[in-house]
C-alpha atoms as one frame of an Amber mdcrd trajectory, in Angstrom:
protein
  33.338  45.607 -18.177  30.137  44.744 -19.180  31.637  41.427 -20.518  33.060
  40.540 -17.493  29.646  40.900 -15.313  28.107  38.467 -17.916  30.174  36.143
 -17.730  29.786  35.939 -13.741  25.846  35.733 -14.368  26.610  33.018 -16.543
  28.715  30.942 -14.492  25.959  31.880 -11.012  23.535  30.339 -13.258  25.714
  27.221 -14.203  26.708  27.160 -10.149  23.146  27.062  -9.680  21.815  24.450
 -11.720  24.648  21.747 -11.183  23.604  22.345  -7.475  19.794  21.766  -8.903
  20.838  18.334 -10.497  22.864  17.646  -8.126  20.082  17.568  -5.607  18.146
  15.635  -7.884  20.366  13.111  -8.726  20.594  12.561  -4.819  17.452  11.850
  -4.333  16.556   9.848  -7.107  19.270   7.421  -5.834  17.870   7.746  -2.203
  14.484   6.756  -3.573  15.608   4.442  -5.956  17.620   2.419  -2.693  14.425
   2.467  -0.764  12.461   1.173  -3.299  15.163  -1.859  -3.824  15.000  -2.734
  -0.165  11.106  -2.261   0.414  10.545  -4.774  -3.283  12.417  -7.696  -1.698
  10.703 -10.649  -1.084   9.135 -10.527   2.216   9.311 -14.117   3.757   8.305
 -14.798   7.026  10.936 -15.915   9.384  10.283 -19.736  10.370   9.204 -19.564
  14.569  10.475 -22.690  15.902   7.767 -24.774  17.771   5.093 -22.782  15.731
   2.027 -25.276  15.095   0.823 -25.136  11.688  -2.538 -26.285  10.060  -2.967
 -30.178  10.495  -1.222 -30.368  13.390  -3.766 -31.771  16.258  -2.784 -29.391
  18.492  -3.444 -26.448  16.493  -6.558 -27.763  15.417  -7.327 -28.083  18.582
  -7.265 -25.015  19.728  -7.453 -23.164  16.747 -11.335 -22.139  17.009 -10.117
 -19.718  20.516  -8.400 -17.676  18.210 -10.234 -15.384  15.493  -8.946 -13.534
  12.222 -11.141 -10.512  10.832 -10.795  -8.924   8.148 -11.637  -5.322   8.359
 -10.757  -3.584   5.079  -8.273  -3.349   1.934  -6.831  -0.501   0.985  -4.601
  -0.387  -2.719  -1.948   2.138  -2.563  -0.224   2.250  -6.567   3.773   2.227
  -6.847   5.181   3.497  -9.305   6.219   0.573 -11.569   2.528  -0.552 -12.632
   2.218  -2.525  -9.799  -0.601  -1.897  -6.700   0.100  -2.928  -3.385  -3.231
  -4.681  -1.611  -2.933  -3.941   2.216  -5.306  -5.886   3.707  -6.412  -4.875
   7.481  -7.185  -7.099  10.145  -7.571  -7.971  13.531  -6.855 -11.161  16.009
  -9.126 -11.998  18.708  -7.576 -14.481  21.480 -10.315 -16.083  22.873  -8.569
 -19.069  24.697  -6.694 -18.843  27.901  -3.148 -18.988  26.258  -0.625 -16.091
  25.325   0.033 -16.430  21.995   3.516 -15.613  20.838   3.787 -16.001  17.376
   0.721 -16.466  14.886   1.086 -16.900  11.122  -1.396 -15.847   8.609  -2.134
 -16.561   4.952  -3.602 -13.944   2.514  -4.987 -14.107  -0.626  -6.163 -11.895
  -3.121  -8.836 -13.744  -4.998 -10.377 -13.282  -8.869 -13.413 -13.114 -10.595
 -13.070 -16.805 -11.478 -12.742 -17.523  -7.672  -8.533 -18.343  -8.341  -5.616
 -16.926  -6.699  -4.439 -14.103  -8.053  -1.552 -13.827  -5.716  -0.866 -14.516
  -2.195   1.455 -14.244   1.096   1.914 -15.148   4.476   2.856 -13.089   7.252
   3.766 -13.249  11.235   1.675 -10.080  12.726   2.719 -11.840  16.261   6.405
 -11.511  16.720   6.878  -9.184  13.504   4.824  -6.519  14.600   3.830  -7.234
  18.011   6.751  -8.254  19.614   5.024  -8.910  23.226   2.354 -11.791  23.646
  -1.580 -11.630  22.710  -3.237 -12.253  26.285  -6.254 -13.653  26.246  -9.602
 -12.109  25.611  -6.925  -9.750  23.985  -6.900  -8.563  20.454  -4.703  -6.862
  18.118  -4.983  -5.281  14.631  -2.415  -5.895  11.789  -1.802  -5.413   8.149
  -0.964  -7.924   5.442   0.407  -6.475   1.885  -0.361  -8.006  -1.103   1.779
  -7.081  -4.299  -1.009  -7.491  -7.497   0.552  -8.560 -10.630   1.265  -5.545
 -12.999  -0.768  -7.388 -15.971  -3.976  -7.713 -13.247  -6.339  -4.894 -13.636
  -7.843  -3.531 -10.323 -11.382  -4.436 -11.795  -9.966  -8.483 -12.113  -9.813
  -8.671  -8.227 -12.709  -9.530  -6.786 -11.895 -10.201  -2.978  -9.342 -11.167
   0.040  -9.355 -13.370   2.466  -7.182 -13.784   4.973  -6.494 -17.273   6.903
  -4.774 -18.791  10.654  -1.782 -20.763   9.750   0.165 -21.351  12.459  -0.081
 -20.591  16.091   2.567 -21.159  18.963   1.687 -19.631  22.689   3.786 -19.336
  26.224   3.315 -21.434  28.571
């Protein structure tokens, strides 16, 4: 009898912990997916009619419209990398909506090179409605630094207007 009870203890306990793995294994596949599709390479989608730098119309009317940069903030992943996500803001100071606007970041080293960089489209990709102007609008650019940089290599950001396109 006493066998018998033991040998139900023993297979509650083995019930137990294949439901503990189990649960486990879930989730490290349910992070492990997440992580796949957040790594991809993030390229902006090409806006058709967006004006880009050299263009005389966006140079034209490129000083109405104003990029700040507010602050960075490094959040660490966990494969040795840090993620830069630099905050900013847009100021529309013409008298056009724009609809899409394209920006270049760059995170910068001590030997004033580029350490990495990206470009993003705050206006449609995160914005999806027009920046009125004498409107602005605050957005975040991520910047992936290079496992083999060390946080104390980076010595700034910048963030730059690319490309512009507004309604009519």
């Amino acid at each position: 009898m006493f066998e018998s009870d033991q040998n139900a203890g023993d297979r509650q306990e083995r019930r137990k912990l294949l439901i503990g793995l189990t649960a486990i294994a879930g989730f490290v596949i349910i992070l492990l997916i997440a992580i796949f599709l957040g790594i991809g390479e993030r390229k902006p989608r090409d806006i058709e009619g967006i004006l880009r730098a050299g263009t005389p119309e966006f140079d034209a009317y490129r000083h109405n419209v104003q990029v700040e940069m507010i602050e960075t903030v490094v959040h660490p992943n966990l494969i040795g990398m840090a993620q830069h996500e630099v905050r900013g803001r847009i100021i529309n100071g013409g008298d056009r909506p724009l609809t899409a606007v394209e920006i270049h970041g760059r995170m910068i080293g001590l030997d004033d090179g580029t350490i990495a960089e990206v470009n993003g489209l705050p206006i449609p990709r995160t914005r999806e409605t027009p920046l009125a102007p004498g409107d602005s609008f605050s957005f975040s650019l991520k910047i992936d630094r290079p496992g083999n940089v060390k946080e104390e290599s980076v010595k700034d950001h910048s963030l730059e207007l690319r490309g512009l396109k507004w309604g009519q």
